[in-house]
C-alpha positions as CSV (number, residue, x, y, z in Angstrom):
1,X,0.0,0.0,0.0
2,X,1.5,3.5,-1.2
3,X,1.4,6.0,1.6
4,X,1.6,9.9,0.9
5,X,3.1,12.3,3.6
6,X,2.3,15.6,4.2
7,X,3.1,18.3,6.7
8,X,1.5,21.7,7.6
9,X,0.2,23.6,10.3
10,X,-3.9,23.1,9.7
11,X,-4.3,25.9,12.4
12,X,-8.3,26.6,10.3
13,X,-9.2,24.0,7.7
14,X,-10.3,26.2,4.6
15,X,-11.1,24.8,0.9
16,X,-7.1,25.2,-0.2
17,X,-6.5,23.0,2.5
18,X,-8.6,20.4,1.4
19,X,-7.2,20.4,-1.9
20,X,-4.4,19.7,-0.4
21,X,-5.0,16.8,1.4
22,X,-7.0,15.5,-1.8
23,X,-4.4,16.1,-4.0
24,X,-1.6,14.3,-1.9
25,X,-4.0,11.4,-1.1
26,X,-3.7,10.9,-5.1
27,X,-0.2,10.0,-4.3
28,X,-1.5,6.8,-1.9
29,X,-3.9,5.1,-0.9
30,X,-2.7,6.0,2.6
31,X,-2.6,9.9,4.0
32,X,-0.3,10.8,7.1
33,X,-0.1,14.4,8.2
34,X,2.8,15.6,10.3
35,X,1.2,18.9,12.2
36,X,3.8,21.5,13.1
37,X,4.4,22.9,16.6
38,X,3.3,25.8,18.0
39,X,6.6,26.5,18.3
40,X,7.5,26.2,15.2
41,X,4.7,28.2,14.2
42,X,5.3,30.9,16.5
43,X,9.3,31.1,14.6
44,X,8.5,30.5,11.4
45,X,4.9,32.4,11.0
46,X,5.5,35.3,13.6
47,X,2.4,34.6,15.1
48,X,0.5,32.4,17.7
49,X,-1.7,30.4,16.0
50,X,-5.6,30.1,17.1
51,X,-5.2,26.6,18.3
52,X,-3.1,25.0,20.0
53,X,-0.9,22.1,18.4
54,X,-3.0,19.1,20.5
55,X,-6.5,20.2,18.9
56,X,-5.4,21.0,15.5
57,X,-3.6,17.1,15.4
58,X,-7.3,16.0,16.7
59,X,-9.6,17.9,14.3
60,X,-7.0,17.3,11.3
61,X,-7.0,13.4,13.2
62,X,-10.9,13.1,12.3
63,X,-10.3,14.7,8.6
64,X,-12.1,11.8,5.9
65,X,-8.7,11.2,3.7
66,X,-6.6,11.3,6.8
67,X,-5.0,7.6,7.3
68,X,-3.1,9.0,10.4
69,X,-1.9,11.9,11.5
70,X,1.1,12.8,14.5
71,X,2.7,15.8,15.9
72,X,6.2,17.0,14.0
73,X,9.7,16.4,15.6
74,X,10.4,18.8,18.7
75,X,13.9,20.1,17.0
76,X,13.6,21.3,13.8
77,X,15.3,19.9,10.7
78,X,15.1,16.8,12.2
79,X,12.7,14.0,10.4
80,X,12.2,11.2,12.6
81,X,8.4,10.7,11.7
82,X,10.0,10.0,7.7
83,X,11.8,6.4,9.6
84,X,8.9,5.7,11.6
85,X,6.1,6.2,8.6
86,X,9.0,5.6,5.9
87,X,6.6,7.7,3.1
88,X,6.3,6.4,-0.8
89,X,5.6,9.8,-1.4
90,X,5.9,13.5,0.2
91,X,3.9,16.2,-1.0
92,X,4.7,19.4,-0.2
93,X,2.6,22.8,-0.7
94,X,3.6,25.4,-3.4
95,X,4.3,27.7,-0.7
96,X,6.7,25.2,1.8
97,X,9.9,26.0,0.1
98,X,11.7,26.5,3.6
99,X,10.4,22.9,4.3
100,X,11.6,21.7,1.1
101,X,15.1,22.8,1.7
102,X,15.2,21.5,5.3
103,X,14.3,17.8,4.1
104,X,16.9,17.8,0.5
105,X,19.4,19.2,3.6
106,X,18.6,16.1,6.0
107,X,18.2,13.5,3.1
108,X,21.9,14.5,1.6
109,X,23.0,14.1,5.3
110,X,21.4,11.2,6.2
111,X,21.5,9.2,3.3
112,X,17.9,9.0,3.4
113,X,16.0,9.5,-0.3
114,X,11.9,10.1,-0.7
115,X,10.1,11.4,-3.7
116,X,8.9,15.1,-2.7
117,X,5.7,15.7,-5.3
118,X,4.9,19.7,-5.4
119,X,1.5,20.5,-5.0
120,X,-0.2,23.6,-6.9
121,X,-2.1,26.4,-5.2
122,X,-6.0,26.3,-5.3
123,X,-7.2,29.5,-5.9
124,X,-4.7,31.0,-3.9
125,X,-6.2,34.5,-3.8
126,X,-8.9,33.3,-1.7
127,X,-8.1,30.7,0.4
128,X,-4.6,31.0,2.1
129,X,-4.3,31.1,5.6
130,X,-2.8,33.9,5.6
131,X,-5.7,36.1,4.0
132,X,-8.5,34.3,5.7
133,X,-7.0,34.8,9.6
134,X,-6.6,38.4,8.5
135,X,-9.9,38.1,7.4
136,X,-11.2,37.0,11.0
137,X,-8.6,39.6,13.0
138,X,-10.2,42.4,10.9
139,X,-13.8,41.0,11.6
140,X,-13.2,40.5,15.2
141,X,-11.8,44.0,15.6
142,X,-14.7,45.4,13.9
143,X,-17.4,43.5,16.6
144,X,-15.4,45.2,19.7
Protein backbone atom coordinates (compact mmCIF):
# COMPACT_ATOMS: atom_id res chain seq x y z
CA UNK A 1 0.00 0.00 0.00
CA UNK A 2 1.54 3.48 -1.20
CA UNK A 3 1.43 5.99 1.56
CA UNK A 4 1.62 9.92 0.92
CA UNK A 5 3.07 12.34 3.62
CA UNK A 6 2.27 15.60 4.22
CA UNK A 7 3.11 18.35 6.73
CA UNK A 8 1.46 21.69 7.59
CA UNK A 9 0.22 23.58 10.32
CA UNK A 10 -3.89 23.10 9.69
CA UNK A 11 -4.26 25.93 12.45
CA UNK A 12 -8.26 26.60 10.26
CA UNK A 13 -9.17 24.04 7.70
CA UNK A 14 -10.33 26.24 4.65
CA UNK A 15 -11.06 24.82 0.86
CA UNK A 16 -7.10 25.15 -0.19
CA UNK A 17 -6.50 22.98 2.53
CA UNK A 18 -8.59 20.44 1.40
CA UNK A 19 -7.17 20.40 -1.86
CA UNK A 20 -4.42 19.72 -0.41
CA UNK A 21 -4.98 16.80 1.36
CA UNK A 22 -7.04 15.45 -1.84
CA UNK A 23 -4.42 16.15 -3.98
CA UNK A 24 -1.61 14.31 -1.86
CA UNK A 25 -3.96 11.40 -1.15
CA UNK A 26 -3.69 10.91 -5.06
CA UNK A 27 -0.19 10.01 -4.25
CA UNK A 28 -1.46 6.82 -1.86
CA UNK A 29 -3.92 5.12 -0.90
CA UNK A 30 -2.71 5.97 2.64
CA UNK A 31 -2.57 9.86 3.95
CA UNK A 32 -0.26 10.79 7.11
CA UNK A 33 -0.14 14.37 8.24
CA UNK A 34 2.78 15.61 10.34
CA UNK A 35 1.23 18.92 12.18
CA UNK A 36 3.78 21.52 13.10
CA UNK A 37 4.43 22.89 16.59
CA UNK A 38 3.32 25.85 18.04
CA UNK A 39 6.63 26.53 18.32
CA UNK A 40 7.50 26.25 15.21
CA UNK A 41 4.72 28.18 14.17
CA UNK A 42 5.29 30.89 16.49
CA UNK A 43 9.26 31.06 14.56
CA UNK A 44 8.50 30.54 11.36
CA UNK A 45 4.86 32.39 10.97
CA UNK A 46 5.54 35.27 13.57
CA UNK A 47 2.44 34.56 15.08
CA UNK A 48 0.48 32.38 17.75
CA UNK A 49 -1.66 30.39 15.96
CA UNK A 50 -5.63 30.13 17.07
CA UNK A 51 -5.23 26.56 18.28
CA UNK A 52 -3.08 24.99 19.96
CA UNK A 53 -0.86 22.09 18.40
CA UNK A 54 -2.96 19.09 20.50
CA UNK A 55 -6.55 20.20 18.90
CA UNK A 56 -5.40 20.98 15.52
CA UNK A 57 -3.63 17.08 15.38
CA UNK A 58 -7.34 16.01 16.75
CA UNK A 59 -9.58 17.87 14.31
CA UNK A 60 -6.95 17.26 11.29
CA UNK A 61 -7.03 13.43 13.20
CA UNK A 62 -10.86 13.13 12.33
CA UNK A 63 -10.34 14.65 8.60
CA UNK A 64 -12.15 11.76 5.91
CA UNK A 65 -8.74 11.18 3.66
CA UNK A 66 -6.61 11.28 6.76
CA UNK A 67 -5.01 7.55 7.33
CA UNK A 68 -3.06 9.04 10.37
CA UNK A 69 -1.90 11.92 11.53
CA UNK A 70 1.06 12.85 14.50
CA UNK A 71 2.74 15.75 15.88
CA UNK A 72 6.21 16.97 13.98
CA UNK A 73 9.69 16.42 15.63
CA UNK A 74 10.37 18.77 18.73
CA UNK A 75 13.94 20.11 16.98
CA UNK A 76 13.63 21.31 13.82
CA UNK A 77 15.29 19.91 10.66
CA UNK A 78 15.07 16.81 12.24
CA UNK A 79 12.68 13.98 10.37
CA UNK A 80 12.22 11.24 12.58
CA UNK A 81 8.45 10.75 11.67
CA UNK A 82 9.97 10.01 7.75
CA UNK A 83 11.85 6.43 9.61
CA UNK A 84 8.95 5.67 11.57
CA UNK A 85 6.15 6.23 8.58
CA UNK A 86 9.03 5.63 5.89
CA UNK A 87 6.60 7.68 3.11
CA UNK A 88 6.31 6.35 -0.84
CA UNK A 89 5.60 9.83 -1.37
CA UNK A 90 5.92 13.54 0.16
CA UNK A 91 3.95 16.17 -0.99
CA UNK A 92 4.73 19.37 -0.18
CA UNK A 93 2.64 22.82 -0.71
CA UNK A 94 3.55 25.44 -3.36
CA UNK A 95 4.27 27.70 -0.66
CA UNK A 96 6.69 25.21 1.78
CA UNK A 97 9.89 25.97 0.14
CA UNK A 98 11.71 26.47 3.55
CA UNK A 99 10.39 22.92 4.33
CA UNK A 100 11.59 21.69 1.12
CA UNK A 101 15.10 22.75 1.68
CA UNK A 102 15.24 21.52 5.27
CA UNK A 103 14.31 17.84 4.10
CA UNK A 104 16.88 17.80 0.51
CA UNK A 105 19.37 19.16 3.60
CA UNK A 106 18.55 16.12 6.03
CA UNK A 107 18.21 13.48 3.11
CA UNK A 108 21.94 14.46 1.61
CA UNK A 109 23.05 14.06 5.30
CA UNK A 110 21.42 11.16 6.22
CA UNK A 111 21.49 9.21 3.30
CA UNK A 112 17.87 9.03 3.35
CA UNK A 113 16.02 9.52 -0.26
CA UNK A 114 11.94 10.11 -0.71
CA UNK A 115 10.13 11.42 -3.71
CA UNK A 116 8.92 15.07 -2.68
CA UNK A 117 5.65 15.75 -5.33
CA UNK A 118 4.85 19.74 -5.37
CA UNK A 119 1.50 20.53 -5.01
CA UNK A 120 -0.17 23.60 -6.95
CA UNK A 121 -2.14 26.38 -5.16
CA UNK A 122 -5.96 26.31 -5.30
CA UNK A 123 -7.23 29.54 -5.86
CA UNK A 124 -4.71 30.96 -3.91
CA UNK A 125 -6.23 34.54 -3.85
CA UNK A 126 -8.95 33.28 -1.67
CA UNK A 127 -8.13 30.74 0.36
CA UNK A 128 -4.55 30.95 2.07
CA UNK A 129 -4.31 31.15 5.63
CA UNK A 130 -2.82 33.90 5.56
CA UNK A 131 -5.68 36.05 4.01
CA UNK A 132 -8.55 34.29 5.65
CA UNK A 133 -6.97 34.84 9.58
CA UNK A 134 -6.55 38.36 8.50
CA UNK A 135 -9.92 38.08 7.45
CA UNK A 136 -11.18 37.02 11.01
CA UNK A 137 -8.60 39.62 12.98
CA UNK A 138 -10.24 42.38 10.87
CA UNK A 139 -13.84 41.03 11.55
CA UNK A 140 -13.20 40.54 15.16
CA UNK A 141 -11.76 44.04 15.64
CA UNK A 142 -14.74 45.42 13.88
CA UNK A 143 -17.43 43.46 16.60
CA UNK A 144 -15.37 45.23 19.69
Amino acid sequence: MKTSLVFGTFDAIHPGHEYFLEQAHHYGQRLVVVVARDRFVNSYKNKKPLHDEISRLHFIQKHKLVTEACLADEELGTFSVLDKIRPDYICLGHDQDALAESLKSWMSASGNHYHIKRIKPFERHKYSSTLLNRLKRHKHSEQK
